[in-house]
Structures are given as structure tokens and as C-alpha cells.
C-alpha positions as CSV (number, residue, x, y, z in Angstrom):
1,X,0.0,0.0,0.0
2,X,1.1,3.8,-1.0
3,X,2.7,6.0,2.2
4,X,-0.2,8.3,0.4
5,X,-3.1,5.8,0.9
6,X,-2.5,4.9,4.5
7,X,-2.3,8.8,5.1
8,X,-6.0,9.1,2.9
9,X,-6.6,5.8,5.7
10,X,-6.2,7.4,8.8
11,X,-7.7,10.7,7.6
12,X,-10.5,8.4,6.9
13,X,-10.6,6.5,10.4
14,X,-10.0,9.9,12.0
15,X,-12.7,11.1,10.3
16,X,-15.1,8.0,10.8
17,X,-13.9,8.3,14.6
18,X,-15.0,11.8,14.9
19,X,-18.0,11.5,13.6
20,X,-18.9,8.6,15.9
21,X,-18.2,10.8,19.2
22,X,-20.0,13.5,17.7
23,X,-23.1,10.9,16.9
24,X,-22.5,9.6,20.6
25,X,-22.7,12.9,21.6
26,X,-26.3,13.3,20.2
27,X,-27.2,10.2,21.4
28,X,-26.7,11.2,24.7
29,X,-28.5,14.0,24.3
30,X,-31.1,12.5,23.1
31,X,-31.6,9.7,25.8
32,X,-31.7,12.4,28.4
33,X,-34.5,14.6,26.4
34,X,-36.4,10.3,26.4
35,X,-35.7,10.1,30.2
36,X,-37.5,13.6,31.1
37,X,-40.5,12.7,28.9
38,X,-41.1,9.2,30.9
39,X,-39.9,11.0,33.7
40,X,-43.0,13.5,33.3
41,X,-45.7,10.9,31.6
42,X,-45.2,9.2,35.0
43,X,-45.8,12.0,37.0
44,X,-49.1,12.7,34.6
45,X,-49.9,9.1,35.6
46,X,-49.6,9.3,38.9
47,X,-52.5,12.6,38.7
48,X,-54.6,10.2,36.8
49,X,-54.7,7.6,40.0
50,X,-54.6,9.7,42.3
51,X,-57.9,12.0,40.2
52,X,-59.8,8.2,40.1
53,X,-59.1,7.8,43.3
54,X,-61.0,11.1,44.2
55,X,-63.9,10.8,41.5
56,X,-64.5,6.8,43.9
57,X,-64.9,9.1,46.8
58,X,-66.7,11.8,45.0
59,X,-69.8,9.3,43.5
60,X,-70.0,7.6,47.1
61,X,-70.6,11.1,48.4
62,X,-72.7,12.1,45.1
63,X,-74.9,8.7,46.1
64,X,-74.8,9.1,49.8
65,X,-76.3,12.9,49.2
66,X,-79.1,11.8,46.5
67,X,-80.3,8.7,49.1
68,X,-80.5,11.9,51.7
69,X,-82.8,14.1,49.1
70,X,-84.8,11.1,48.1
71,X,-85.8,9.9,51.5
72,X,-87.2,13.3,52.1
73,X,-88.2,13.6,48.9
74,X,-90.7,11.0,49.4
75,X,-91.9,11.7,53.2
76,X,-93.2,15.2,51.3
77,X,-95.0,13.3,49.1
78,X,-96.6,11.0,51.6
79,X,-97.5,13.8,54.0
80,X,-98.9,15.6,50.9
81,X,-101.0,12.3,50.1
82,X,-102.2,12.5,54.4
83,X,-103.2,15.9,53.7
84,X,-105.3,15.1,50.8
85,X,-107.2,12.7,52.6
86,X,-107.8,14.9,55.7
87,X,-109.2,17.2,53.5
88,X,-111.5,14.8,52.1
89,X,-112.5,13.4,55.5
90,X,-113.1,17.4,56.5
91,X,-115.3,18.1,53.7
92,X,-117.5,15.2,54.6
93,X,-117.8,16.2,58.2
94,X,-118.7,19.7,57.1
95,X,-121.2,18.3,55.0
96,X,-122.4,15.8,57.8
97,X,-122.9,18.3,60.4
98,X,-123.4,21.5,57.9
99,X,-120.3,23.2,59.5
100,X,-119.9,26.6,57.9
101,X,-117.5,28.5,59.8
102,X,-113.9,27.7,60.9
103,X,-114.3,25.5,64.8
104,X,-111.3,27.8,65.2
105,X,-113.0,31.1,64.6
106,X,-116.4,29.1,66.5
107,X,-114.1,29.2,69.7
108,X,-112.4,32.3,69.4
109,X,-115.8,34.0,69.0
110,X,-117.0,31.9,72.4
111,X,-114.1,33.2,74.1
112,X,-114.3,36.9,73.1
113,X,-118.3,37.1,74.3
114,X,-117.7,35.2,77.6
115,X,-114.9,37.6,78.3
116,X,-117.3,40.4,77.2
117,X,-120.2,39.3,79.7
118,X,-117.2,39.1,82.3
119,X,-115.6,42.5,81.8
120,X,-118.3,44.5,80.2
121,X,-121.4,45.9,82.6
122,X,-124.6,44.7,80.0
123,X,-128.5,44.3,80.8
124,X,-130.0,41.6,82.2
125,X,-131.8,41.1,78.5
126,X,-128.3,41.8,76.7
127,X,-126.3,38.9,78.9
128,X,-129.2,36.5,78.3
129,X,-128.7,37.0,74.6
130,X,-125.5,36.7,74.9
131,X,-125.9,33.1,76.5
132,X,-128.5,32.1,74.4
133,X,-125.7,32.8,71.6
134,X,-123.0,31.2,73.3
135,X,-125.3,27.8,74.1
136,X,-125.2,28.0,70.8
137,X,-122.0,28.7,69.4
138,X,-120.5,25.9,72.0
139,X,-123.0,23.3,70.2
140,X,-121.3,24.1,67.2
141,X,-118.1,23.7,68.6
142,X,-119.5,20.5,69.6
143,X,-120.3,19.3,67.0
144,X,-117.0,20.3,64.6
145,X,-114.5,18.3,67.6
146,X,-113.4,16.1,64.8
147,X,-113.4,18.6,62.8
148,X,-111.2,20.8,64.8
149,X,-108.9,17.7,65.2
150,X,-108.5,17.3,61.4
151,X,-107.6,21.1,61.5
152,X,-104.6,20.3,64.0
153,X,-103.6,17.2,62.2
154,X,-103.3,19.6,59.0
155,X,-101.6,21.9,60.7
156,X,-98.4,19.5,62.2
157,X,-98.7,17.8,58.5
158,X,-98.3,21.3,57.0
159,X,-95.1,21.7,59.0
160,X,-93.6,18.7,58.8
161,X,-94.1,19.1,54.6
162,X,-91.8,22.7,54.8
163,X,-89.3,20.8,57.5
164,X,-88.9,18.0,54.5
165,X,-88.8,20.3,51.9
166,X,-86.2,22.7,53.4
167,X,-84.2,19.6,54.0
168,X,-84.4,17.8,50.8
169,X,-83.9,21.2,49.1
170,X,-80.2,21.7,51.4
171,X,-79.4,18.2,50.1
172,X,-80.3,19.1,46.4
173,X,-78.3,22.4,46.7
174,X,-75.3,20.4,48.0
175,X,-75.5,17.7,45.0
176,X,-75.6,21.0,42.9
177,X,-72.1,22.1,44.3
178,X,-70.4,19.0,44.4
179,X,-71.0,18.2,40.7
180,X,-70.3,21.8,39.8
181,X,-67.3,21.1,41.6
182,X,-66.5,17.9,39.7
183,X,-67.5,19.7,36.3
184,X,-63.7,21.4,36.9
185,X,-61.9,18.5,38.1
186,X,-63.3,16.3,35.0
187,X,-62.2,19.2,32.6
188,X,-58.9,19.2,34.1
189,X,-58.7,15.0,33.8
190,X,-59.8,15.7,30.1
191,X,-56.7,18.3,30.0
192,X,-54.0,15.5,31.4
193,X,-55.1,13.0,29.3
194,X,-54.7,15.2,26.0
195,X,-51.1,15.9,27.8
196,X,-50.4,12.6,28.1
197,X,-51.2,11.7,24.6
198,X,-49.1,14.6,23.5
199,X,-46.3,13.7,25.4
200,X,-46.2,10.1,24.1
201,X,-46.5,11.3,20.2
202,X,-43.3,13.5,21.1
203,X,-41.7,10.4,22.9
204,X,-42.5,8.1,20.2
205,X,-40.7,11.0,17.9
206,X,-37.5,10.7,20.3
207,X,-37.9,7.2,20.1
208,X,-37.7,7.1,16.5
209,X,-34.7,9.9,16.4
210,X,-32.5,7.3,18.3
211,X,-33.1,4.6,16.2
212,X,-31.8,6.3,13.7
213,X,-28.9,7.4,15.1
214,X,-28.2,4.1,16.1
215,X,-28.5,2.8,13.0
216,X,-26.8,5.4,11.4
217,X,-24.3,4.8,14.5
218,X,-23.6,1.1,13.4
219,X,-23.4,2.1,10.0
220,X,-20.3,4.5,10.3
221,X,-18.6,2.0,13.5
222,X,-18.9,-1.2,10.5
223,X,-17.0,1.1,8.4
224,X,-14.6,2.1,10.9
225,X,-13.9,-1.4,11.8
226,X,-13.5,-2.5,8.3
227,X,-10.9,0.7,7.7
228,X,-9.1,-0.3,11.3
229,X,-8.7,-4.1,9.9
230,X,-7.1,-2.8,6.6
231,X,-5.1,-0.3,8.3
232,X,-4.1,-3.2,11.0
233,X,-2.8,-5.2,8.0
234,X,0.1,-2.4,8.2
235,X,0.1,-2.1,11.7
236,X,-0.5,-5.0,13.9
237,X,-1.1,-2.6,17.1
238,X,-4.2,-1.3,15.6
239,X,-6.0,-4.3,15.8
240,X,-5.5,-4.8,19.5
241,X,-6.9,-1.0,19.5
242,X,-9.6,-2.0,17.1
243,X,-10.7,-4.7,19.5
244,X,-11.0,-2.3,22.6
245,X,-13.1,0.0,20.6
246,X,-15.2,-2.8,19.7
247,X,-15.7,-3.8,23.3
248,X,-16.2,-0.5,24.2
249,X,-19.1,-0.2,21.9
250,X,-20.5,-3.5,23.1
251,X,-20.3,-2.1,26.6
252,X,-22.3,0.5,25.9
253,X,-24.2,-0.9,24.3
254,X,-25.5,-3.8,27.3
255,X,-25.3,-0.3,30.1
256,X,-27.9,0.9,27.4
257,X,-30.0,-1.8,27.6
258,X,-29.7,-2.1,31.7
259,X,-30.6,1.2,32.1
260,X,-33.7,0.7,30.1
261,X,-34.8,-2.0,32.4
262,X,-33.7,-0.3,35.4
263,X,-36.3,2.2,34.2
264,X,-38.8,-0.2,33.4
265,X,-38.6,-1.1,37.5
266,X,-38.6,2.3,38.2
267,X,-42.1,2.9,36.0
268,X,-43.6,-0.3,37.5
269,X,-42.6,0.9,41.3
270,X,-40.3,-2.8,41.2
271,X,-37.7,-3.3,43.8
272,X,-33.7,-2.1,42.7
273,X,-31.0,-4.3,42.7
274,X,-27.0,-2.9,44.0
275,X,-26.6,-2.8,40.6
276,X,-29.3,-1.6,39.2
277,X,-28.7,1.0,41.7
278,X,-24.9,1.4,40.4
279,X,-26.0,1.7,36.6
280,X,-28.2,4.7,38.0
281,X,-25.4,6.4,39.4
282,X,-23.3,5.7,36.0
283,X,-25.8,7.0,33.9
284,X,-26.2,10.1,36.1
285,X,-23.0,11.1,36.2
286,X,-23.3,10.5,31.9
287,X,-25.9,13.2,31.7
């Protein structure tokens, strides 16, 4: 071989060398930009369990709440339904016993004319009217007892049906908030999730990157090698170089693949060996 083609050689494997530092260089680069993107699709992951773990406690509160409003819900309805019938069983008393006027008003009209007889100074003739209208007032009274008893009943139904109300309306009003609330957090789920697709379109990109470069990595290191054997033809000491070269590559190569895995355990929360732990501390002090 021509002094001037083993010059144009090593130029060549100088060249080819070069290159290969500046594509491991790249590489690098590019694993660390592939470690921060699983690095933050994890932590997006980790908002995603820790969201369904809230919406579980959110629809046992949601069902808890509606249970509440229901139950009063329906005791409204069923002291609507006792008022009802009161009423019908009032109407047929007033009909029974031709009750026109309120027993209420009936006794508050008794009370007002017995307290007139009492305070006021009347005739003789005027007090014995007065009696004669009492007699008969009290007969009515009489005669509207159930009546008036109906008219109580209605009364404590009436109350009760505001008491349920109010209540099944605080209930309603707190459903209200709470899925209000939700609303927000479930936009915000919908928010991560379009992140995390994002982020694993741009990690699939990376991904795709570094193939290349290693391919185009193994391309230009084949060359090398085939340059370093025809070059070690003339010098036997390059060959023994060519060799640690190669197993440097090889080395790399397996740390590559061990830190994948290592990251693998890390993803899936598995348990780190001392060397899994060492490879860590290798490829930290790389980046």
C-alpha cells in the first residue's frame, strides 16, 4: 500500500472516529430529552390515579347525598298524600254536620263574648242573649270536635311538609355544588389525558430519532472497523486497538439496555437491585 493511501486511511478513520463521538454525543442527548418525557408521563400518571381515586370518593358522596334528598323527597310526598285525605275526610264532616265556619274562629268567638259578659257591665236582656248565643256557638263547637282535630292534624302535616322540603332542598343544593365542583376537576382529567397523549407522540418521535442514530451509529462504527482491519494489516497494534473499541461499543451498548430496564422497575414501582442502583449512578453522572 502507498505512504499516500494509509495517510488518505487514517484521515478516513480519524474522520469516521470523529463522527462517531460527535453521533454519541447526540445520542446522549437524546436519551436524556427520552428520560425527562417518561420521567413526566409518569408523573401525569400518577394525577390520573390519584384523580380516580378522588372521582370513587366523589360518586359515594354524590350517592350518599341523592339517598338523603330522596328519603325526604318521598316523606313530602306521603305527607302531601295524608293531607289530601284529611281534607276529604273534613269536607265530609262539614257536610255531615253543615259546619260553615272555621271551629277555630267558633271558639275564638266563644271566648271573646264570655270575656265580654265578664268585663263588660250589659243588661240583664243583653247577657241573656249573649248566652243564648254562646249555648249555641258551643253546640257548634261541639259538634265540629273532629273537625277541629282534622284542622290540628293539618296543621303538624303542614309543618312537617316545609321541615322535608327545606331539607331535601339543602341536600339538592349540596348535590348542585359537588357536581359543579367535579365539572372542573373532570375538565382538568380531560386536559392531562390530552397531555399525556401529546407527550407520548413527542416520545415516540425521540424514540424514533434514536433509532436512527443508532442505525446510522452502526453504519459509520462497520466502516470504521472494516478501515481499522485494513489499516491493521500495516500495523498490527491497531488491531488490538480496534478490539477495545469494539468492546467499548459492546459495553455501551449492554449499560444501554440495563438502564432501560432499570427504568422499566422504576415505572412499574419494582424493587432495585445494588446494581441496578450502580448503573443509575453511571448513567447520572453521563448526563
Amino acid at each position: 500500500m502507498e505512504k499516500a493511501d494509509i495517510i488518505r486511511l487514517k484521515k478516513d478513520i480519524n474522520l469516521l472516529r470523529s463522527n462517531l463521538n460527535n453521533i454519541n454525543t447526540t445520542k446522549r442527548k437524546k436519551l436524556k430529552e427520552i428520560h425527562e418525557i417518561k420521567s413526566e408521563i409518569r408523573s401525569n400518571l400518577n394525577k390520573v390515579k390519584e384523580f380516580k381515586n378522588k372521582k370513587s370518593l366523589f360518586l359515594n358522596e354524590l350517592e350518599e347525598l341523592k339517598k338523603q334528598r330522596d328519603f325526604h323527597n318521598k316523606n313530602v310526598h306521603e305527607h302531601i298524600s295524608s293531607l289530601k285525605n284529611l281534607n276529604e275526610g273534613k269536607k265530609e264532616i262539614e257536610k255531615k254536620f253543615k259546619i260553615k265556619y272555621n271551629p277555630l274562629a267558633i271558639k275564638e268567638k266563644i271566648d271573646q263574648l264570655e270575656t265580654k259578659i265578664q268585663t263588660d257591665v250589659i243588661s240583664f236582656d243583653k247577657e241573656k242573649k249573649i248566652m243564648g248565643e254562646i249555648k249555641k256557638l258551643k253546640a257548634d263547637f261541639k259538634n265540629s270536635g273532629s273537625l277541629f282535630a282534622i284542622k290540628e292534624k293539618e296543621e303538624k302535616i303542614s309543618k312537617n311538609i316545609k321541615e322535608e322540603r327545606e331539607k331535601a332542598d339543602l341536600f339538592h343544593n349540596n348535590i348542585r355544588e359537588i357536581l359543579n365542583s367535579n365539572r372542573e376537576e373532570n375538565k382538568e382529567f380531560k386536559d392531562l389525558f390530552r397531555q399525556l397523549d401529546k407527550l407520548r407522540k413527542v416520545q415516540e418521535e425521540k424514540q424514533k430519532e434514536l433509532d436512527e442514530i443508532n442505525k446510522n451509529f452502526e453504519l459509520i462504527a462497520n466502516d470504521l472497523n472494516l478501515k481499522l482491519i485494513e489499516i491493521g494489516k500495516i500495523n498490527p497494534s491497531l488491531i488490538e486497538n480496534n478490539k477495545k473499541e469494539e468492546r467499548k461499543r459492546r459495553d455501551e451498548k449492554i449499560l444501554e439496555e440495563k438502564s432501560r430496564l432499570v427504568e422499566e422497575k422504576l415505572k412499574n414501582k419494582g424493587k432495585l437491585t445494588t446494581e441496578d442502583l450502580i448503573i443509575m449512578q453511571g448513567k447520572l453522572k453521563d448526563e
